[in-house]
DRENLUMZA-42034 format. One record per residue (C-alpha): x, y, z; residue in three letters; residue number from 1. Coordinates in pm, whole numbers, plus 50000, padded with zeros to 5 digits. Each point is the difference from the previous one (the first is absolute). Layout:
N
NODE     u     v     w residu num
NODE     X     Y     Z    ALA NUM
...
//
This chain:
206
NODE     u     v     w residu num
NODE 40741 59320 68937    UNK   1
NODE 50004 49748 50350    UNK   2
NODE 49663 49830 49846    UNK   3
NODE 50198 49815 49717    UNK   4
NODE 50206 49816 50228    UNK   5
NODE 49664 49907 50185    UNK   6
NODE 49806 49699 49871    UNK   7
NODE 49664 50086 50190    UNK   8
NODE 50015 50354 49897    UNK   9
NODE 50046 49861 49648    UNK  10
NODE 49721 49747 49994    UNK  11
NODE 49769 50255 50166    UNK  12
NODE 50087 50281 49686    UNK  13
NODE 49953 49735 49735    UNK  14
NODE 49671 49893 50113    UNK  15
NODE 49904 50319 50066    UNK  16
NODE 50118 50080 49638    UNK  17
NODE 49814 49668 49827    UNK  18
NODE 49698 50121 50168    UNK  19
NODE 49933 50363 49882    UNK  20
NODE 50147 49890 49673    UNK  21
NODE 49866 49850 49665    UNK  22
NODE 50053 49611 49994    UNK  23
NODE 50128 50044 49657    UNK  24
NODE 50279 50289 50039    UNK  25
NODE 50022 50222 49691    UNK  26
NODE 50443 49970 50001    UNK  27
NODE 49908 49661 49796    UNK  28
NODE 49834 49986 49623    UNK  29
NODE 49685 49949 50220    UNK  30
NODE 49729 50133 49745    UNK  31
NODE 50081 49946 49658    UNK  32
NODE 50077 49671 50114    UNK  33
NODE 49640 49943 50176    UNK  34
NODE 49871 50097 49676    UNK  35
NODE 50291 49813 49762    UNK  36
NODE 50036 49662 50180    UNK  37
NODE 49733 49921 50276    UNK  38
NODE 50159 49652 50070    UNK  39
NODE 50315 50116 50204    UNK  40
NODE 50226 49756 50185    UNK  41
NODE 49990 50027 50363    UNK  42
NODE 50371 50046 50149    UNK  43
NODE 50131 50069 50309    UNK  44
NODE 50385 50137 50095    UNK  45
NODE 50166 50068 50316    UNK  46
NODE 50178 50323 50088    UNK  47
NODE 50274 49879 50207    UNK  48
NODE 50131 50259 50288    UNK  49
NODE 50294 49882 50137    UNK  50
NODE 50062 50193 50346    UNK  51
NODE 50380 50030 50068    UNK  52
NODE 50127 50202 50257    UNK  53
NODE 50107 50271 49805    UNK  54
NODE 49715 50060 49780    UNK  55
NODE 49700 49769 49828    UNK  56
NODE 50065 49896 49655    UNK  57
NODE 49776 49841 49733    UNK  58
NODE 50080 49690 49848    UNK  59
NODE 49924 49919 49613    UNK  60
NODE 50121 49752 49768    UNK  61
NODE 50087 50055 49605    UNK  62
NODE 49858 49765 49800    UNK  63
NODE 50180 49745 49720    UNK  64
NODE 50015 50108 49670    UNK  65
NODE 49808 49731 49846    UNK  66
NODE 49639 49995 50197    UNK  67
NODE 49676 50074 49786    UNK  68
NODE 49898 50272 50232    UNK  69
NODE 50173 50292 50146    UNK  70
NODE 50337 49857 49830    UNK  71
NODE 50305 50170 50182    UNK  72
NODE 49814 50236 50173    UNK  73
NODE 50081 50110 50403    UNK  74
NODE 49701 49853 50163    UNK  75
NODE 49859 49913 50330    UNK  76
NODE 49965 49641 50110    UNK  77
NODE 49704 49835 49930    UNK  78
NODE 49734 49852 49727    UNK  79
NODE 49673 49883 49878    UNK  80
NODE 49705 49857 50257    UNK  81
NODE 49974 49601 49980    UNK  82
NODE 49680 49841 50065    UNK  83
NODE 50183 49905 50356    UNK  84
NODE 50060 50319 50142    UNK  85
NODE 49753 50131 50251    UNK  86
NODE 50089 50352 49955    UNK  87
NODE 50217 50238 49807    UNK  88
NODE 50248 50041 50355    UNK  89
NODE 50014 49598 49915    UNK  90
NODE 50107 50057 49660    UNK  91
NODE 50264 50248 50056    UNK  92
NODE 50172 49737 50236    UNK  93
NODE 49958 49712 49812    UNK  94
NODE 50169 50188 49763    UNK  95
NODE 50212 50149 50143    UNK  96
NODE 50160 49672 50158    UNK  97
NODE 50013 49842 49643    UNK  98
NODE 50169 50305 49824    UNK  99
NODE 50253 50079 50252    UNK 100
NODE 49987 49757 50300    UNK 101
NODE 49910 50241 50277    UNK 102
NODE 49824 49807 50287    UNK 103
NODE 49615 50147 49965    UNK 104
NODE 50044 49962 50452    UNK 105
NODE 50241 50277 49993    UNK 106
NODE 49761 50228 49843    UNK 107
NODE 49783 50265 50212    UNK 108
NODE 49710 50080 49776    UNK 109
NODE 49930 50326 50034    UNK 110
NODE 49721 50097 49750    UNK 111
NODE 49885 50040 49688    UNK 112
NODE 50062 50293 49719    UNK 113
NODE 49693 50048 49742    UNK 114
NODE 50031 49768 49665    UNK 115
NODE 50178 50100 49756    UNK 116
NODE 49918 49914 49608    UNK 117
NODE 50280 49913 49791    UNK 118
NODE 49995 50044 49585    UNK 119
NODE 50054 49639 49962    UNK 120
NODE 49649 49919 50185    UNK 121
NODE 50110 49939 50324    UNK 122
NODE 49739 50126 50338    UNK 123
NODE 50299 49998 50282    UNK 124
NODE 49960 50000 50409    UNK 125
NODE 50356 50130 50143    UNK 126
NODE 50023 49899 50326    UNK 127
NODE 50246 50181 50229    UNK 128
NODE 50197 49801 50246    UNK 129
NODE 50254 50030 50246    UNK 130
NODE 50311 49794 50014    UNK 131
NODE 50321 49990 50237    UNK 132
NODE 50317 49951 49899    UNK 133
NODE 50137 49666 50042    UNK 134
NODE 49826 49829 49718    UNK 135
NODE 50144 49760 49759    UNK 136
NODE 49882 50017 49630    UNK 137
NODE 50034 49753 49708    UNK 138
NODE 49840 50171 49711    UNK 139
NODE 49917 49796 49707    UNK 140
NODE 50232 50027 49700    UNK 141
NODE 49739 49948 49771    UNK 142
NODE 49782 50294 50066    UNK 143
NODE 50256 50254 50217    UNK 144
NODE 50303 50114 49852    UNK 145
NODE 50074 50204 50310    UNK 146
NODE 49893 50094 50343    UNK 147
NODE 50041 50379 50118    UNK 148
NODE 49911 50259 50295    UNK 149
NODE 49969 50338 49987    UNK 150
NODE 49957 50247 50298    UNK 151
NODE 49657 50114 50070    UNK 152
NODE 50102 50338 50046    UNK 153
NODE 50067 50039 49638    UNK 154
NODE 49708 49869 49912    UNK 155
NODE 49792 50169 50169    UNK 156
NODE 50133 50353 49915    UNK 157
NODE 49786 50149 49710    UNK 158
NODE 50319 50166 49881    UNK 159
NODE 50067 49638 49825    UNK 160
NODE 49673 49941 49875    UNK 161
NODE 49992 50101 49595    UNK 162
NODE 49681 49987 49833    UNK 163
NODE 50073 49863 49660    UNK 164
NODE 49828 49975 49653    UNK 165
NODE 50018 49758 49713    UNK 166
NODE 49822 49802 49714    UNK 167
NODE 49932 49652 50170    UNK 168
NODE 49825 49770 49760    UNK 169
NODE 49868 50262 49769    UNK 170
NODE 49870 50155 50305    UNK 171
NODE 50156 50364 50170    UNK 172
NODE 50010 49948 50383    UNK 173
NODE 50173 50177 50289    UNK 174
NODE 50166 49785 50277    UNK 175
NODE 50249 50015 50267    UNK 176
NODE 50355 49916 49982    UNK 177
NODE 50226 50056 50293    UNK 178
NODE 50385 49924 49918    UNK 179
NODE 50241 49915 50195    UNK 180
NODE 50360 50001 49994    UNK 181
NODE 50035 49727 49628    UNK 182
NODE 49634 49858 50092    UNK 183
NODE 49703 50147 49846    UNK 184
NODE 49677 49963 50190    UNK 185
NODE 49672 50078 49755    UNK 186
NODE 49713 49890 49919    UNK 187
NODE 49769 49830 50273    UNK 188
NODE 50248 49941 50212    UNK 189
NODE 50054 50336 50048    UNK 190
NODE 49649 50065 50020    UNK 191
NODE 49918 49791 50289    UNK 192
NODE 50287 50264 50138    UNK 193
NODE 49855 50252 49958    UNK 194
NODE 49661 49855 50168    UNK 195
NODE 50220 49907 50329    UNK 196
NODE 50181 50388 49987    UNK 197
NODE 49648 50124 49954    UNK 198
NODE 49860 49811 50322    UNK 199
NODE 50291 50046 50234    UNK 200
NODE 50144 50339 49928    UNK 201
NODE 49684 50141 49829    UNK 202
NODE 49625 49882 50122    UNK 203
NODE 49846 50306 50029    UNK 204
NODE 50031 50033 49612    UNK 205
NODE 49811 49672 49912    UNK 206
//
């Protein structure tokens, strides 16, 4: 698949994607949480593609143990909107920098991915960017445990992406989770996954 390993091809499927699709994308707990919690916290993450030679990878981080939200959790960098921020793509590199130190002018922003609506009230913008190797990162010990990649190409395949079910807070849902090797990818994170598979490999289904 040459157009993965081409960042106008991929900005040019994504907002293709974003346009013929629902703002709100149905992977998150987007209506019973319209109805449960109208006040959601606008968020925004960034999907990290790191091109190496060999083969792009995705960068995430796994969160400490002791934060209030998303505790432990494999996660993409990234946070809540502050009052400064003139956009979400803003907010993803703010936060980005602060979580794990990458310079925000090494990032090719590529496009968006619809929101996705967490269970813990979150309304989140990932924005996808490109990155070169060659970076230095100093992730902060106080939020990031760790700092991973994992190549595109399994994430991507649809072999890898399991469609789970369980009782979250008294609630049955269905959600992604795409593990890998000891890491287990779930949840939102996953999610916004499956929304990038869906617009690069699969458009015509959206």
């Amino acid at each position: 698949m040459p157009y993965l390993y081409d960042p106008p091809m991929i900005s040019q499927r994504l907002q293709t994607w974003l346009t013929r699709s629902d703002a709100s994308h149905p992977a998150g707990d987007i209506a019973q949480m319209l109805t449960d919690r109208p006040a959601l916290t606008p968020a925004a993450v960034l999907v990290p593609i790191i091109s190496h030679a060999s083969e792009p990878t995705i960068l995430f981080t796994q969160r400490t143990s002791h934060l209030t939200d998303h505790a432990g959790q494999i996660s993409f960098p990234g946070g809540r909107t502050e009052p400064e921020d003139a956009n979400m793509e803003e907010t993803a590199l703010r936060e980005t920098e602060e979580e794990i130190g990458l310079d925000r002018g090494r990032v090719l922003l590529l496009g968006r991915l619809p929101e996705y609506i967490t269970g813990t009230g979150f309304r989140v913008t990932p924005v996808v960017g490109w990155i070169e190797p060659g970076f230095t990162l100093t992730p902060d010990p106080f939020e990031v445990a760790e700092v991973f990649e994992v190549p595109m190409s399994f994430l991507l395949d649809p072999i890898n992406h399991q469609l789970q079910s369980a009782v979250l807070g008294g609630r049955p849902r269905q959600y992604y989770a795409m593990p890998y090797e000891s890491r287990y990818i779930w949840g939102a994170t996953a999610g916004m996954l499956r929304s990038l598979y869906m617009a690069l490999v699969e458009p015509e289904k959206v």
